[in-house]
N, CA, C and O atoms as a GROMACS GRO file, in nm:
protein
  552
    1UNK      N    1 -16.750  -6.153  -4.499
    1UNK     CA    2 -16.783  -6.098  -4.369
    1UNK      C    3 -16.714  -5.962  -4.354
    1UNK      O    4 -16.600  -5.945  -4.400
    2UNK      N    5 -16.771  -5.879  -4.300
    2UNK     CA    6 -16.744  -5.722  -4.271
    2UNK      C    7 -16.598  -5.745  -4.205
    2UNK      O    8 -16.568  -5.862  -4.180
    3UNK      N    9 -16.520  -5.658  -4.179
    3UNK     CA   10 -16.393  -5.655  -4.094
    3UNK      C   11 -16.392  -5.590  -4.004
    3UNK      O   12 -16.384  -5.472  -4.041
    4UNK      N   13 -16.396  -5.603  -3.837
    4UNK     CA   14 -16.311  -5.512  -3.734
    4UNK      C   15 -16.222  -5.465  -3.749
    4UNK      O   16 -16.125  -5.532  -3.784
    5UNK      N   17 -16.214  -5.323  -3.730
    5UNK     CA   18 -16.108  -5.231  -3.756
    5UNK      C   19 -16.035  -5.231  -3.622
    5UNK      O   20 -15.930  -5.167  -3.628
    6UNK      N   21 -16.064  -5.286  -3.498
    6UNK     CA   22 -15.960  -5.205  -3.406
    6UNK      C   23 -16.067  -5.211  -3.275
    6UNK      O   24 -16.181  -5.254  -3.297
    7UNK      N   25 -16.039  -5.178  -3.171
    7UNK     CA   26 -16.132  -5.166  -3.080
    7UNK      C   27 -16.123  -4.961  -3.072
    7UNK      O   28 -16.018  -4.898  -3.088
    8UNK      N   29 -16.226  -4.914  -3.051
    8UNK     CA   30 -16.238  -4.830  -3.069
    8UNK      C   31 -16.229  -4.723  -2.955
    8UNK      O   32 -16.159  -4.623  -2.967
    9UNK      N   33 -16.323  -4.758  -2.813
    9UNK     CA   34 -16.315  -4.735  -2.713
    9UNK      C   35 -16.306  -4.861  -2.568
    9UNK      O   36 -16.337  -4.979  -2.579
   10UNK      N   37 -16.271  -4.815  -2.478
   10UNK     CA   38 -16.244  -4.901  -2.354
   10UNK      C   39 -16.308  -4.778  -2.275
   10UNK      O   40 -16.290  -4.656  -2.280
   11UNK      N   41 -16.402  -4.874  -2.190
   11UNK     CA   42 -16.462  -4.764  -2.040
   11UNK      C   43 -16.397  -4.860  -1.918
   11UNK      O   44 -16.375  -4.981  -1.916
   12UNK      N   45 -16.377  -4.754  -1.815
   12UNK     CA   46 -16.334  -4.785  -1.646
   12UNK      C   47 -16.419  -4.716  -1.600
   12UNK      O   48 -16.415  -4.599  -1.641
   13UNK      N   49 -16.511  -4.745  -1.515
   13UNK     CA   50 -16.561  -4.674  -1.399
   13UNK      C   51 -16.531  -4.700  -1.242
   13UNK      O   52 -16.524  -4.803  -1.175
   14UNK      N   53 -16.516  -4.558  -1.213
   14UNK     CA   54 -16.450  -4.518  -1.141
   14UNK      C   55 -16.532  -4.417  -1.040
   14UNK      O   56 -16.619  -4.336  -1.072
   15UNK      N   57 -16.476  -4.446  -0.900
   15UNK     CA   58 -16.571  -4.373  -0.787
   15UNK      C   59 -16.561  -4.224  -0.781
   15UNK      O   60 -16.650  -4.160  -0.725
   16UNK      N   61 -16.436  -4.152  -0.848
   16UNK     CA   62 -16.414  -4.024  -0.810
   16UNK      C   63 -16.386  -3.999  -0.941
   16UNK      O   64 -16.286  -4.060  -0.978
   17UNK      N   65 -16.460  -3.904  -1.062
   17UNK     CA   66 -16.387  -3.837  -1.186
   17UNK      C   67 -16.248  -3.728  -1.107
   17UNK      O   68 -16.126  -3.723  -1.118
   18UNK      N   69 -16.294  -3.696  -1.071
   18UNK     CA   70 -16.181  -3.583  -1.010
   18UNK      C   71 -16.041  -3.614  -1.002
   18UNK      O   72 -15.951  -3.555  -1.061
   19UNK      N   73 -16.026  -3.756  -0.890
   19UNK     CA   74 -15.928  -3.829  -0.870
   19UNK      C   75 -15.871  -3.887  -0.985
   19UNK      O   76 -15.750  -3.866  -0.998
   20UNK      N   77 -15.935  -3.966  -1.087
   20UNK     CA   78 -15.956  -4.029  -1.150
   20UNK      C   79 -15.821  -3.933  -1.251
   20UNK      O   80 -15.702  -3.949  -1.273
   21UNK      N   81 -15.934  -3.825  -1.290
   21UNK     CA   82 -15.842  -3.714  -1.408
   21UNK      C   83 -15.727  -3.695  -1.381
   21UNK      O   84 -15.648  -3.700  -1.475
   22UNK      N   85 -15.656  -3.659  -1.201
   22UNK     CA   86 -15.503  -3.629  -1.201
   22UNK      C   87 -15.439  -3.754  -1.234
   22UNK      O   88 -15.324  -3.750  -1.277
   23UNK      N   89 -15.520  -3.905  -1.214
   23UNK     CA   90 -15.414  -3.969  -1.237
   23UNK      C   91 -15.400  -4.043  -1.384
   23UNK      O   92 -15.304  -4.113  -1.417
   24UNK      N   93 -15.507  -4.016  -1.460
   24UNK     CA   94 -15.484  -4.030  -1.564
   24UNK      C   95 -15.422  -3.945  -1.702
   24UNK      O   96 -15.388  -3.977  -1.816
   25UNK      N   97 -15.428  -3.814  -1.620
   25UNK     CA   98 -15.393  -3.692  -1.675
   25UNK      C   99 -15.219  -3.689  -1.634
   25UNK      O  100 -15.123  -3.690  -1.711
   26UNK      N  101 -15.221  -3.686  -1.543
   26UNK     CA  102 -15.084  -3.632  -1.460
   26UNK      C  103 -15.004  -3.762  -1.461
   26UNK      O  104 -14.899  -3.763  -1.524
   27UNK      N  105 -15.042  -3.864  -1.400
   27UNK     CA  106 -14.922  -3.943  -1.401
   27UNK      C  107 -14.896  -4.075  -1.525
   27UNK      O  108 -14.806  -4.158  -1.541
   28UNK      N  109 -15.028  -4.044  -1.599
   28UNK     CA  110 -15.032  -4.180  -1.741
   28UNK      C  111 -14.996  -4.080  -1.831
   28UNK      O  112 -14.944  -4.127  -1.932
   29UNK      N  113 -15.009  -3.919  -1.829
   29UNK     CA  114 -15.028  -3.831  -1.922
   29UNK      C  115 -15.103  -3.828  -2.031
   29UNK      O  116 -15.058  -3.765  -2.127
   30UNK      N  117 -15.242  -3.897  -2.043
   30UNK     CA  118 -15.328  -3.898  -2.131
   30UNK      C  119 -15.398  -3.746  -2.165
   30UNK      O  120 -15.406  -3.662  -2.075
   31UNK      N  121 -15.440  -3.722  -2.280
   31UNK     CA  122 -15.494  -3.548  -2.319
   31UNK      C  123 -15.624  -3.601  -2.313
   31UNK      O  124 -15.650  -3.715  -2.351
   32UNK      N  125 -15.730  -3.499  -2.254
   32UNK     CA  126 -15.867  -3.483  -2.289
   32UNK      C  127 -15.912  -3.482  -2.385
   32UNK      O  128 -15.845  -3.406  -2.455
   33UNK      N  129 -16.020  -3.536  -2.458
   33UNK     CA  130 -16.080  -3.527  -2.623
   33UNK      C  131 -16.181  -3.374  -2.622
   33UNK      O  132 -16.181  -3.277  -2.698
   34UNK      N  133 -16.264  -3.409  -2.497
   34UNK     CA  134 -16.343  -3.327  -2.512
   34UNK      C  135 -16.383  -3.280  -2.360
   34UNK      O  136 -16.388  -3.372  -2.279
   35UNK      N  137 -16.414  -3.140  -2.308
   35UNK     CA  138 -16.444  -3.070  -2.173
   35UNK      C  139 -16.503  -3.202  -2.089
   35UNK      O  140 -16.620  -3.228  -2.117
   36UNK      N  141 -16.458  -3.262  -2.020
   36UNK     CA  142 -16.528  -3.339  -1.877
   36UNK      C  143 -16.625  -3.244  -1.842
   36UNK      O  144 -16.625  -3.123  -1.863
   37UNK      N  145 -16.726  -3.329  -1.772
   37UNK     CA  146 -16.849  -3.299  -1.773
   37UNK      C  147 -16.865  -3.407  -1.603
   37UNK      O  148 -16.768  -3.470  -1.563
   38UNK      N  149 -17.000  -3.407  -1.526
   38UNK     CA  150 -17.022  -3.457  -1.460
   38UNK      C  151 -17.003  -3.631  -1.453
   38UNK      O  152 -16.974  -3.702  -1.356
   39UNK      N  153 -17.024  -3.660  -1.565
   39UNK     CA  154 -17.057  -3.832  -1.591
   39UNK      C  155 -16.904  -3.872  -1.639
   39UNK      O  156 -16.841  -3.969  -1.596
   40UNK      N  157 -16.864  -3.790  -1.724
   40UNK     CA  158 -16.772  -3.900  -1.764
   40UNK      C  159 -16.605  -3.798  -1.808
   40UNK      O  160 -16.597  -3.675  -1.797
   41UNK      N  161 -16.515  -3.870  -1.846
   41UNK     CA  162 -16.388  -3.780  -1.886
   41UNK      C  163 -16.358  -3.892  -2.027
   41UNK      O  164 -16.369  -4.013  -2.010
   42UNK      N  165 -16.321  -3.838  -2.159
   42UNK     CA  166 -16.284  -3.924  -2.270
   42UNK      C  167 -16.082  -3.869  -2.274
   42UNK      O  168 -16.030  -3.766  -2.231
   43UNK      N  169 -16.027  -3.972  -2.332
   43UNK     CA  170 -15.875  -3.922  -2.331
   43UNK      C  171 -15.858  -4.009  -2.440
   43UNK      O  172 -15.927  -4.107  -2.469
   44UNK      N  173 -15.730  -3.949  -2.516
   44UNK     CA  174 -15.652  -3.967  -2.649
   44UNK      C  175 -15.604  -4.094  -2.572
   44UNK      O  176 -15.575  -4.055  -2.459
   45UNK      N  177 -15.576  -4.262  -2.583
   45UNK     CA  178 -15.567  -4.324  -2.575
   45UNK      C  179 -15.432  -4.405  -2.666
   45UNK      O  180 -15.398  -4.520  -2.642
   46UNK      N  181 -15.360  -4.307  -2.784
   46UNK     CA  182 -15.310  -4.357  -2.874
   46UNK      C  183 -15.402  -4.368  -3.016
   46UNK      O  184 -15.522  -4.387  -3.031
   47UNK      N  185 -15.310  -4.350  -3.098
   47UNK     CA  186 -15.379  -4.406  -3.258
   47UNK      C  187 -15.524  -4.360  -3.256
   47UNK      O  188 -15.557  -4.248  -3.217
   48UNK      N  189 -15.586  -4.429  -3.289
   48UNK     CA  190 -15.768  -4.394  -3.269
   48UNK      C  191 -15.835  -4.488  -3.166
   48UNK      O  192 -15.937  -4.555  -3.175
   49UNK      N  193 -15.736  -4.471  -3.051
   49UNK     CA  194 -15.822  -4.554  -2.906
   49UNK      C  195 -15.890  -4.471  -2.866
   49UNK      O  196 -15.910  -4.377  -2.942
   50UNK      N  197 -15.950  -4.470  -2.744
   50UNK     CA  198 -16.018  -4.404  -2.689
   50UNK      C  199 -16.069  -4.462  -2.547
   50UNK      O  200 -16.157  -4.546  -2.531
   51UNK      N  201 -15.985  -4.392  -2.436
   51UNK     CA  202 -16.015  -4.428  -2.261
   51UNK      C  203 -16.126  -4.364  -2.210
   51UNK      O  204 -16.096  -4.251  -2.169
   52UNK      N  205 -16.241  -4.391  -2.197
   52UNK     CA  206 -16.358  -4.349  -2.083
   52UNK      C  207 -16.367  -4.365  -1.969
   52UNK      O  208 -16.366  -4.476  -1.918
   53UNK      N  209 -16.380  -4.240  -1.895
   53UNK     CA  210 -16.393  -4.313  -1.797
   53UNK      C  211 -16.549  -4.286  -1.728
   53UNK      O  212 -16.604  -4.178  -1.748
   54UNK      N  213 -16.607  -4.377  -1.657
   54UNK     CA  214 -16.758  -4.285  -1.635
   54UNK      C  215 -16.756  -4.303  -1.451
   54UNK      O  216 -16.703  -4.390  -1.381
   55UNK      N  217 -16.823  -4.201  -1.419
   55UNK     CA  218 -16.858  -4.216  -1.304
   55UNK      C  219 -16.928  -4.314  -1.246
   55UNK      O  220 -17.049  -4.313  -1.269
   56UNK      N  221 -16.881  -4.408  -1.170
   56UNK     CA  222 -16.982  -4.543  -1.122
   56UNK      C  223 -17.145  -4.502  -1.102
   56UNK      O  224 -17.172  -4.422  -1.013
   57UNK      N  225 -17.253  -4.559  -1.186
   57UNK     CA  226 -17.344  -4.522  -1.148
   57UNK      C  227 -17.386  -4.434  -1.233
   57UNK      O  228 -17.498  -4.475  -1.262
   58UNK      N  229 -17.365  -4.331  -1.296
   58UNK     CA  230 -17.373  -4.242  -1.406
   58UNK      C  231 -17.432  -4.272  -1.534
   58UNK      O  232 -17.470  -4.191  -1.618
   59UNK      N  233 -17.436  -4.446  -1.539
   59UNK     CA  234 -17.444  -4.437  -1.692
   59UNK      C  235 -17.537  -4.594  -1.702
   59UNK      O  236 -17.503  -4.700  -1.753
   60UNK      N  237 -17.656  -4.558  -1.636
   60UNK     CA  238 -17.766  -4.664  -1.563
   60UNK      C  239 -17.876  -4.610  -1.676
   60UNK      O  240 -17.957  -4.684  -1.730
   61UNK      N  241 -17.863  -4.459  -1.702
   61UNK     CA  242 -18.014  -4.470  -1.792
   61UNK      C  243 -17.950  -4.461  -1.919
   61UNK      O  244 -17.833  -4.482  -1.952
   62UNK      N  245 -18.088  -4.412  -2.010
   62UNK     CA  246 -18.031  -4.386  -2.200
   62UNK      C  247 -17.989  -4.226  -2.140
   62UNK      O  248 -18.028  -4.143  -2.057
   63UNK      N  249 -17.875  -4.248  -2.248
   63UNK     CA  250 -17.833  -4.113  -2.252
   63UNK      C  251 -17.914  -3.991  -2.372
   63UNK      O  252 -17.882  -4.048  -2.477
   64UNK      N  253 -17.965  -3.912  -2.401
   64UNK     CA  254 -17.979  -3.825  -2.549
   64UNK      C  255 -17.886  -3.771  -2.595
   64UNK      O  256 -17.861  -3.669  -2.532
   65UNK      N  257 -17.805  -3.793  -2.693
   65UNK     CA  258 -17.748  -3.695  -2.747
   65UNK      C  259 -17.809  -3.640  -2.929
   65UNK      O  260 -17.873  -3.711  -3.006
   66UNK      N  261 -17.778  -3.546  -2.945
   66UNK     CA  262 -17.773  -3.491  -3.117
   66UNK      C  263 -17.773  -3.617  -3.173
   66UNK      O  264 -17.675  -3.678  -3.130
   67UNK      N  265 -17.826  -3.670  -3.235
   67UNK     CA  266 -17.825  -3.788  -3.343
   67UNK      C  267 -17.934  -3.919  -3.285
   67UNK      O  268 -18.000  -3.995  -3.355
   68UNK      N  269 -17.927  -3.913  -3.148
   68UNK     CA  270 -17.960  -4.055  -3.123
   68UNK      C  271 -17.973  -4.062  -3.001
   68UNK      O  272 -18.019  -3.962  -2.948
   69UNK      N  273 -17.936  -4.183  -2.911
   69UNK     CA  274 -17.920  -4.235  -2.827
   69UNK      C  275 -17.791  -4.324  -2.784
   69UNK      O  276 -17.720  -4.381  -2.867
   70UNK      N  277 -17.770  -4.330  -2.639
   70UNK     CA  278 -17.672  -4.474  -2.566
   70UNK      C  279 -17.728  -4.537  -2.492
   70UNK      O  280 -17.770  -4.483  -2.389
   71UNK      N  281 -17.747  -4.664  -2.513
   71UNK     CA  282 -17.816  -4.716  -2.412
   71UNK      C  283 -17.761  -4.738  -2.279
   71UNK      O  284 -17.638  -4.743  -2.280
   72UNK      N  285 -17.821  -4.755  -2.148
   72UNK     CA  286 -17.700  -4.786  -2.017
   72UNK      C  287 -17.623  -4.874  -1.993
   72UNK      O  288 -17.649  -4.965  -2.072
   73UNK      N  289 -17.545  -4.899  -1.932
   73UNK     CA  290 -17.411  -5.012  -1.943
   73UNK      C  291 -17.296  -4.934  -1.837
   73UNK      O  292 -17.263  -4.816  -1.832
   74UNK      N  293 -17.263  -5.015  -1.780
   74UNK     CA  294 -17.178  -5.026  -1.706
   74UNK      C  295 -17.116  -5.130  -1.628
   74UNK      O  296 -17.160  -5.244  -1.644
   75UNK      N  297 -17.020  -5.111  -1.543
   75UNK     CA  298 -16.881  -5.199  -1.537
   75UNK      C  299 -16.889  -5.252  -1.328
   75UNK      O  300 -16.950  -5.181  -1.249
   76UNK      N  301 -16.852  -5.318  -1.306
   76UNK     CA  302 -16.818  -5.332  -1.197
   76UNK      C  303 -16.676  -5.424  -1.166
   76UNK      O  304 -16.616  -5.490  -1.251
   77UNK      N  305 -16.646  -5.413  -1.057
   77UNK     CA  306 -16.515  -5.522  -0.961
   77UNK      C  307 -16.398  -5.431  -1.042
   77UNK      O  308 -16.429  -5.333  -1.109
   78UNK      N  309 -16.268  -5.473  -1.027
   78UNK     CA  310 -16.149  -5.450  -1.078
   78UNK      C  311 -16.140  -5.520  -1.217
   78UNK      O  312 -16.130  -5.640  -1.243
   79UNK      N  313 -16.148  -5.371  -1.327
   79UNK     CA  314 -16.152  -5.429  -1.439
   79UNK      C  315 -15.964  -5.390  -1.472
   79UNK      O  316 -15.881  -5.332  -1.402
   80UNK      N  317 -15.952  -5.465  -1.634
   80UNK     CA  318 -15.828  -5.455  -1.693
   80UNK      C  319 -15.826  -5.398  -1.832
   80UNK      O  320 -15.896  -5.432  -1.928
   81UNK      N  321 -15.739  -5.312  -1.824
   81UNK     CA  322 -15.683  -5.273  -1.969
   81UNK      C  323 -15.568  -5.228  -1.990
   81UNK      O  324 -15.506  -5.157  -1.910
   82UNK      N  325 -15.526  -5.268  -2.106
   82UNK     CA  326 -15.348  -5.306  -2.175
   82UNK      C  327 -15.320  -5.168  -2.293
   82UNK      O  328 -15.371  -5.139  -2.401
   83UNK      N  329 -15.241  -5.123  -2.230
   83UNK     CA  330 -15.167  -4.990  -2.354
   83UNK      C  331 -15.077  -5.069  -2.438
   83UNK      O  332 -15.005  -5.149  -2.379
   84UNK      N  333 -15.072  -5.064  -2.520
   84UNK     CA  334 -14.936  -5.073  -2.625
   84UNK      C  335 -14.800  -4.966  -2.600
   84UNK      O  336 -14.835  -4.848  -2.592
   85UNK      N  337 -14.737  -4.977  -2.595
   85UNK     CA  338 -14.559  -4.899  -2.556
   85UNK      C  339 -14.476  -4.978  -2.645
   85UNK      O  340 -14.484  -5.094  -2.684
   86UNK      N  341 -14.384  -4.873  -2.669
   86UNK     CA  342 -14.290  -4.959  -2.748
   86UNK      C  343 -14.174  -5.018  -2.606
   86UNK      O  344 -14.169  -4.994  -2.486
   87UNK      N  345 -14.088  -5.111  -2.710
   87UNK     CA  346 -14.011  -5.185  -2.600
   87UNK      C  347 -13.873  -5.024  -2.546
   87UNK      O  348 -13.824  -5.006  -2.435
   88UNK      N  349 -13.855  -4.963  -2.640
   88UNK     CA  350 -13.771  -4.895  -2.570
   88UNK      C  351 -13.804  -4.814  -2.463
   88UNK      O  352 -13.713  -4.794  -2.384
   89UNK      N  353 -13.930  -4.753  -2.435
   89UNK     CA  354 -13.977  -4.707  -2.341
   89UNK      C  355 -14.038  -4.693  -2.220
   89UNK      O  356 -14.067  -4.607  -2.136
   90UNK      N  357 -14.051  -4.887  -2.256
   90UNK     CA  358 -14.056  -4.930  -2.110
   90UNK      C  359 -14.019  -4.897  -1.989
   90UNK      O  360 -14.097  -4.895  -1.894
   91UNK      N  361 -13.889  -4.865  -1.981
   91UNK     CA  362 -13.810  -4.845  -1.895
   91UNK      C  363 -13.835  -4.710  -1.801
   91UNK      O  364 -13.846  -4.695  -1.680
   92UNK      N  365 -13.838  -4.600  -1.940
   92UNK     CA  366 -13.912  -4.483  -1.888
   92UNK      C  367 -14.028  -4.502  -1.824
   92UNK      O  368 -14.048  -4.490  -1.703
   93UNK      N  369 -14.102  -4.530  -1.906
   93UNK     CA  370 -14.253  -4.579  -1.858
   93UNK      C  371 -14.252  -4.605  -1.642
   93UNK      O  372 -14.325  -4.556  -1.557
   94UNK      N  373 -14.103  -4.724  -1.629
   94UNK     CA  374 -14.147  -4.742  -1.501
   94UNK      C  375 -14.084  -4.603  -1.399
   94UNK      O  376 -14.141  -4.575  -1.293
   95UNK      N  377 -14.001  -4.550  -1.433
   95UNK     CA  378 -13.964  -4.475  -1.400
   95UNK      C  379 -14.022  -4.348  -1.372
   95UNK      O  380 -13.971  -4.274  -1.288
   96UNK      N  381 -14.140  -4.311  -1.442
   96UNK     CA  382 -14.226  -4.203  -1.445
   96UNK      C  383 -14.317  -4.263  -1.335
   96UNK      O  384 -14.341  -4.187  -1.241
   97UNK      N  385 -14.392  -4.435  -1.330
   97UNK     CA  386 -14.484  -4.441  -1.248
   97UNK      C  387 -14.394  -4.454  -1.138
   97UNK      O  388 -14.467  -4.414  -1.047
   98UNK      N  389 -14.276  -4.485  -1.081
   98UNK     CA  390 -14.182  -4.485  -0.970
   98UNK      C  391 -14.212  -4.377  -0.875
   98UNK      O  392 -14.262  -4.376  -0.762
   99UNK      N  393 -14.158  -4.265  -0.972
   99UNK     CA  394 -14.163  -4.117  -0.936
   99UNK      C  395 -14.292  -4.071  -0.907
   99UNK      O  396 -14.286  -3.978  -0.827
  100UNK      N  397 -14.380  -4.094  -0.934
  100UNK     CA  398 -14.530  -4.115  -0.909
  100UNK      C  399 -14.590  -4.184  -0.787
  100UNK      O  400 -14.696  -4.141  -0.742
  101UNK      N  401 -14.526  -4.290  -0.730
  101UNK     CA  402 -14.571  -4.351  -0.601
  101UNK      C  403 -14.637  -4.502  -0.664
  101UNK      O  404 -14.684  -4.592  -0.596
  102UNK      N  405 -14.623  -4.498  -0.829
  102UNK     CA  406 -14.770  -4.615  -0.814
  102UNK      C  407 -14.590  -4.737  -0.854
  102UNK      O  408 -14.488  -4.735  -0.923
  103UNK      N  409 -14.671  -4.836  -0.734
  103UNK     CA  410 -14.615  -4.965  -0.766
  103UNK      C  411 -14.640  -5.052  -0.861
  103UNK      O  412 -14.759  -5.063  -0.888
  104UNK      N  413 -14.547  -5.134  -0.935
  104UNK     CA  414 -14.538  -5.209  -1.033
  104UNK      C  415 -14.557  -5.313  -0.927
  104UNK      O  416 -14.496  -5.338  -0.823
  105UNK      N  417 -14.708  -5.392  -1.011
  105UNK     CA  418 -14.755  -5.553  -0.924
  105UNK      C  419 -14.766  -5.639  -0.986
  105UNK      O  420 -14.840  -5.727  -0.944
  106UNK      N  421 -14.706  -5.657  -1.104
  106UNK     CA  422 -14.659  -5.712  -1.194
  106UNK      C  423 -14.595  -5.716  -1.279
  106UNK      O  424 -14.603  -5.610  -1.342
  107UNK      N  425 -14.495  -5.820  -1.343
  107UNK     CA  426 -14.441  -5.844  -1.477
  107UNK      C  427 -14.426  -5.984  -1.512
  107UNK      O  428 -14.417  -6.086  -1.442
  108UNK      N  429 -14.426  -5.955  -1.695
  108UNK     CA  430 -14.445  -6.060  -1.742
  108UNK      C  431 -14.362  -6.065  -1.874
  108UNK      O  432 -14.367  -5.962  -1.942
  109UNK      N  433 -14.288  -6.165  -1.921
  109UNK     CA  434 -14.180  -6.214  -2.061
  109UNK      C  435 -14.249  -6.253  -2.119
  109UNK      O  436 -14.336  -6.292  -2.041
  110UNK      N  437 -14.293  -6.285  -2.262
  110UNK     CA  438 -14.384  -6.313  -2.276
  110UNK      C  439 -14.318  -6.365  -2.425
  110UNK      O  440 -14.246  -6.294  -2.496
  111UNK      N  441 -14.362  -6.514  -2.459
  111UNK     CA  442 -14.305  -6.616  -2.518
  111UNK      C  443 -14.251  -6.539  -2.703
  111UNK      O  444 -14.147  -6.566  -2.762
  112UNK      N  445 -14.341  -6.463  -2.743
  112UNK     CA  446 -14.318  -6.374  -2.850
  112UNK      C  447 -14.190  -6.266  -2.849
  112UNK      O  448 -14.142  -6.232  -2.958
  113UNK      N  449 -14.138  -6.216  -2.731
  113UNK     CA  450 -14.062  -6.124  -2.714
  113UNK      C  451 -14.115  -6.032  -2.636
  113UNK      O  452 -14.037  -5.972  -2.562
  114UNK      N  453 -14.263  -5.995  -2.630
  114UNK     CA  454 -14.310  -5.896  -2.543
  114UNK      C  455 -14.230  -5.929  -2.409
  114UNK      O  456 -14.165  -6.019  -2.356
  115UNK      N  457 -14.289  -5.765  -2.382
  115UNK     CA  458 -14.265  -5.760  -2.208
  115UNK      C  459 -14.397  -5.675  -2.138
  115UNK      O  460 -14.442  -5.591  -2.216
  116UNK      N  461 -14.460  -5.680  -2.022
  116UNK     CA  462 -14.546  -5.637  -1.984
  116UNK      C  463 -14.536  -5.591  -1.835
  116UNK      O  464 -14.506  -5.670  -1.746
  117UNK      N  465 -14.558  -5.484  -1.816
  117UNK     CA  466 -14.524  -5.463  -1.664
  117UNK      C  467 -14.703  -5.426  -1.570
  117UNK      O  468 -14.794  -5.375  -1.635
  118UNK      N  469 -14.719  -5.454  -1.455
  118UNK     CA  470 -14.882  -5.369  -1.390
  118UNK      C  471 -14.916  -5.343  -1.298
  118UNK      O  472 -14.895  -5.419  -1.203
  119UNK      N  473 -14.988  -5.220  -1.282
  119UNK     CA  474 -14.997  -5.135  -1.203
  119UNK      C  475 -15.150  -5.104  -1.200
  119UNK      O  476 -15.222  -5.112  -1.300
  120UNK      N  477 -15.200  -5.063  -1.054
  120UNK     CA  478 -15.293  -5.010  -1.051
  120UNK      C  479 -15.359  -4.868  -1.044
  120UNK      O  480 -15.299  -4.772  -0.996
  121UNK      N  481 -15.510  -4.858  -1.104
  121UNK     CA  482 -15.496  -4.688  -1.102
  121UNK      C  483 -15.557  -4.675  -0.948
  121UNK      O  484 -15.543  -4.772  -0.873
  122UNK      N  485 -15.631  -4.544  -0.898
  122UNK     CA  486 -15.686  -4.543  -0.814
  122UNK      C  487 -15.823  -4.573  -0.752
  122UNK      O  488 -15.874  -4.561  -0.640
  123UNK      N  489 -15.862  -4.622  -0.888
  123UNK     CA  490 -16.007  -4.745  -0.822
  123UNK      C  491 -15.920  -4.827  -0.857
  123UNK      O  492 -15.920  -4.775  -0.968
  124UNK      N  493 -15.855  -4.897  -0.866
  124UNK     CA  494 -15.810  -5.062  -0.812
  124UNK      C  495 -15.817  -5.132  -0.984
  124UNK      O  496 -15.790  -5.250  -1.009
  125UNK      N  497 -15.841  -5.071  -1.046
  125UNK     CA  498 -15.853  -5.145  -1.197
  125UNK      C  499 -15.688  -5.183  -1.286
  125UNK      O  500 -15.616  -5.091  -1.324
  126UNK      N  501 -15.661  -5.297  -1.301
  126UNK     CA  502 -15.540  -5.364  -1.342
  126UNK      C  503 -15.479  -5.265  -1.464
  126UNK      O  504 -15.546  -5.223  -1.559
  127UNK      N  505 -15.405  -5.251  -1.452
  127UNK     CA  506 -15.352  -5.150  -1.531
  127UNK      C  507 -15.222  -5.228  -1.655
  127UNK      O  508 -15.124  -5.274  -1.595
  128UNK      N  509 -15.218  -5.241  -1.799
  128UNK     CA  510 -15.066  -5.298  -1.796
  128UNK      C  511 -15.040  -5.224  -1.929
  128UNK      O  512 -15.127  -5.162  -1.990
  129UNK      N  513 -14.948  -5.231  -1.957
  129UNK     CA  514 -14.781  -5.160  -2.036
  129UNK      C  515 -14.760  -5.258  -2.139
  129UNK      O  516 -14.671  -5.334  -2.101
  130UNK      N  517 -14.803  -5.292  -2.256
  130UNK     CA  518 -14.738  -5.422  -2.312
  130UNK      C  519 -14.611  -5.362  -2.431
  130UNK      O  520 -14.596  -5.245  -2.468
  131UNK      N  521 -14.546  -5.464  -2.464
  131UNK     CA  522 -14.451  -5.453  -2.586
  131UNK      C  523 -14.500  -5.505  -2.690
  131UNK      O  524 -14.592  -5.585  -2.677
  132UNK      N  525 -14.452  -5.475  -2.818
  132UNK     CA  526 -14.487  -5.549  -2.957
  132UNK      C  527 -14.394  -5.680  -2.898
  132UNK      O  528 -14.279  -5.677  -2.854
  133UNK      N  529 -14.464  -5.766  -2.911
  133UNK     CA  530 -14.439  -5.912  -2.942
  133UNK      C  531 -14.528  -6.003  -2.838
  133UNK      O  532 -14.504  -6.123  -2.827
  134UNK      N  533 -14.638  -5.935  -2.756
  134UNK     CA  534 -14.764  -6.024  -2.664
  134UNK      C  535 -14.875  -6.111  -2.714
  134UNK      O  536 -14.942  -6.199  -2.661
  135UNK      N  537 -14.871  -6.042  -2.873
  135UNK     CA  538 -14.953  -6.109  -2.916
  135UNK      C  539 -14.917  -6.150  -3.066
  135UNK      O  540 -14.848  -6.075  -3.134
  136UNK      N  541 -14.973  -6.288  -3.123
  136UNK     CA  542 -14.926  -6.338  -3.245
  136UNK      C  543 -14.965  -6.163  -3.320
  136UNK      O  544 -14.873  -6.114  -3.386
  137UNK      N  545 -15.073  -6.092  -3.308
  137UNK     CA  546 -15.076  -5.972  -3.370
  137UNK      C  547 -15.068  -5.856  -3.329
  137UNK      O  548 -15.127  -5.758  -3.376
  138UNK      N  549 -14.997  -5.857  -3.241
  138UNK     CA  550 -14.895  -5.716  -3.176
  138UNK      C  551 -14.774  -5.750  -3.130
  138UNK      O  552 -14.699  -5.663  -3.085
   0.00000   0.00000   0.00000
C-alpha cells in the first residue's frame, strides 16, 4: 500500500480575511506563501504544513487554475486545529498570546508527556499548542 506522507494542508474559514491575517500574521506570527487575494490567505504552517484560510462562502464553485481544477468544499461551526511546539516554548508561546489579549481556554497533560494549551482565533475556531509526547507518534 502507498504511504501518507504527512497532512499537507488544513483550511479554516473564516468571516473576515482581513481580520483573520492580523491575527494570524501578528499574533500566531505565521509568513504568507503567496500574495492574498480576495478568497483566501495560505501561511508557512511549519515543516511542509500549510494553513488556509478561505473566506466563508468563497469556495462553493470549481475553482480554474493553470493545470486543472479544485473542486468546492468548505467548512462550517467552530472547527479545530493543533500546531506542534516544542515543550520548551510553551511557555513563551503563552506569554506572547497573554500579551495579545487572547485567553488560554484550555489545558491539557497528556498521558505520553505532552502538554497542550487552547485558544481561540477570531472566528471562534479551537485553536491548540501541542508538545512532543500527545501522540504515540508525536
Amino acid at each position: 500500500m502507498p504511504a501518507l506522507r504527512g497532512v499537507l494542508e488544513t483550511s479554516l474559514y473564516v468571516e473576515d480575511l482581513a481580520r483573520a491575517a492580523l491575527f494570524w500574521e501578528g499574533t500566531v506570527g505565521l509568513h504568507p506563501l503567496v500574495p492574498g487575494d480576495r478568497r483566501f490567505r495560505a501561511y508557512d504552517a511549519g515543516g511542509a504544513s500549510v494553513l488556509l484560510l478561505f473566506l466563508r462562502g468563497a469556495t462553493q464553485e470549481t475553482v480554474h487554475v493553470p493545470g486543472g481544477s479544485i473542486p468546492p468544499h468548505g467548512g462550517s461551526g467552530h472547527l479545530h486545529v493543533a500546531f506542534a511546539v516544542s515543550s520548551d516554548e510553551l511557555q513563551e508561546w503563552e506569554a506572547r498570546l497573554a500579551a495579545a489579549g487572547v485567553a488560554i481556554e484550555g489545558r491539557a497533560d497528556w498521558p505520553r508527556g505532552g502538554r497542550s494549551i487552547y485558544f481561540r482565533d477570531p472566528d471562534g475556531h479551537l485553536v491548540e499548542l501541542a508538545t512532543p509526547g500527545l501522540w504515540r507518534n508525536y
